[in-house]
N, C-alpha and C positions, 0 to 999 in steps of 0.2 A: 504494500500500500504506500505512495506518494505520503510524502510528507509535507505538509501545508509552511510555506513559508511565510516569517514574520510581516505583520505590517507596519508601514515605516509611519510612523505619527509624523502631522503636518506641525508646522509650529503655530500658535495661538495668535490670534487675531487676522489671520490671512487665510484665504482658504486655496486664492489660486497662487501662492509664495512660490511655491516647492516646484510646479509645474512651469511655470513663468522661467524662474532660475534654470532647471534642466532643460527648458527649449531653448534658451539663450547660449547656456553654457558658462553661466555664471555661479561665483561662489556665492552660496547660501548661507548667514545674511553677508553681506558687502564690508569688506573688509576696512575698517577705518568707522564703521557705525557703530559699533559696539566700542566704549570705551575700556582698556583693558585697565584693570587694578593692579596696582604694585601689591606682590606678594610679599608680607612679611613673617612671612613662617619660619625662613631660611636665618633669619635673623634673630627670632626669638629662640629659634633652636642651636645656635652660633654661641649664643648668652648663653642658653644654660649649660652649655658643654664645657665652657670655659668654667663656669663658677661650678659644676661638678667637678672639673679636675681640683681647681683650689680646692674645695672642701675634701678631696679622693687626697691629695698630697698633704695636706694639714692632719687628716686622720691618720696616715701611713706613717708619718713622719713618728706620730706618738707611739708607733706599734714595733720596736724593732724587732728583726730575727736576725738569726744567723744561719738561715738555709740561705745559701744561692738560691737556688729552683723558687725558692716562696716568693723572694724579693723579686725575681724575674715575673714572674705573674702578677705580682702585688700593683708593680709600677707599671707593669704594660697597661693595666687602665688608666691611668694617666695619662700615659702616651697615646692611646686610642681614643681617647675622650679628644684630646687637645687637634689630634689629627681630624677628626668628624668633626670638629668646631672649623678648622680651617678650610676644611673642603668643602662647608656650609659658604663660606663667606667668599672662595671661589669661584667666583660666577663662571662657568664654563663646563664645557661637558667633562673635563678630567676632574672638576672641583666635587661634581656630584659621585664620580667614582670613586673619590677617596674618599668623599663621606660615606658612602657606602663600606668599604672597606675600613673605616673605623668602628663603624656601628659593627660590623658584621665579626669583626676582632672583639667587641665588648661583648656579645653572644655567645661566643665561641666562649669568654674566660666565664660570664654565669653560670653556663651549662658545665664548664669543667668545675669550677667551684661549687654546684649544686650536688653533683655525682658524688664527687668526696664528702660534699657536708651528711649526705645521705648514706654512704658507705658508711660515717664514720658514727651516726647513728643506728643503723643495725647491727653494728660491732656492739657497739655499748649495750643497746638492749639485747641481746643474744648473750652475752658474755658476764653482764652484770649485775644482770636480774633485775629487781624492782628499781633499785640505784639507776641500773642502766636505761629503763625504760623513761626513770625522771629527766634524766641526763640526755636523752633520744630527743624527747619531745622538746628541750630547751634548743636541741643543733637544728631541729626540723623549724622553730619559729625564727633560727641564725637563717636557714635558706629560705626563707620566707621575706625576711629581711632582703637578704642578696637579691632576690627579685627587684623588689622595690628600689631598694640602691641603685646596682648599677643596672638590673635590666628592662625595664621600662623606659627609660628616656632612648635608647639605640633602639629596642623596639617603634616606636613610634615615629622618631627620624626615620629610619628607613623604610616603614610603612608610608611615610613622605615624599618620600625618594624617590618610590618607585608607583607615585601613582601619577595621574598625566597631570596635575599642577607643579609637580616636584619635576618631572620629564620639561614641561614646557618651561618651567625657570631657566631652568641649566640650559637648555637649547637656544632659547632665544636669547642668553648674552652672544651667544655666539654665531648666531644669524651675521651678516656682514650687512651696514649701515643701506637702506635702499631695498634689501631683498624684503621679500614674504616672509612672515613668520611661518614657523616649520609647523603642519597638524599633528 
């Protein structure tokens, strides 16, 4: 059986719009009538990546260790933070891919820091008994925490990132003065 394809909605207030424009050959509406808005998402989200790192480095700084391996992970969000702030403010299509690839490095360290917070709560409860089970559920509200720290704000920028107001920012710095904006 034939599958019925979609019908294309006319836009509101015209009814011969859509028909007029495909017999002509024209873009539908006319480019230049629609006023576009300066986005500022890219910069509200530039800000908080910056005052996350400060508050990520203000806090690390009070926590020393002496693993290598820990401090390696520790400061790479700092560094992935500050890097997704910079690739926000970027305007260019390379700017949007290292925001991407910051955000996507801050994902990568949640999830590895959720794994072990979690490992190291089934240890405890499995091993410790009632103690450990107390001690579980205190590491499971720690990754509960780490959500909210670091992995919501890089969720949400790259949910940015990659939908068409986040595509058409980045693109159209880089449109060349006189051309069309890119669809």
């Amino acid at each position: 059986m034939a599958q019925k394809r979609p019908r294309r909605r006319k836009p509101r207030g015209s009814d011969d719009a859509p028909s007029a424009a495909s017999a002509s050959g024209k873009e539908w509406p006319p480019v230049g009538s629609v006023p576009s808005r300066r986005e500022v998402r890219p910069y509200i989200y530039a800000g908080l990546d910056f005052a996350m790192a400060i508050v990520y480095a203000l806090m690390l700084s009070q926590v020393p260790t002496r693993h290598t391996h820990h401090q390696i992970l520790i400061w790479s969000t700092v560094g992935a933070v500050v890097v997704a702030g910079a690739g926000m403010l970027w305007r260019s299509p390379w700017g949007r891919r290292v925001a991407m690839a910051g955000c996507a490095v801050l994902l990568a360290v949640t999830v590895f820091l959720l794994v072990m917070i979690l490992l190291s709560a089934s240890f405890l409860a499995g091993v410790y008994g009632s103690m450990g089970r107390g001690a579980a559920g205190m590491a499971l509200l720690a990754g509960a925490l780490a959500i909210e720290l670091i992995g919501l704000l890089p969720a949400f920028q790259l949910k940015f990132l990659m939908t068409r107001a986040g595509r058409h920012h980045f693109a159209r710095a880089a449109a060349r003065p006189g051309a069309e904006s890119p669809r």
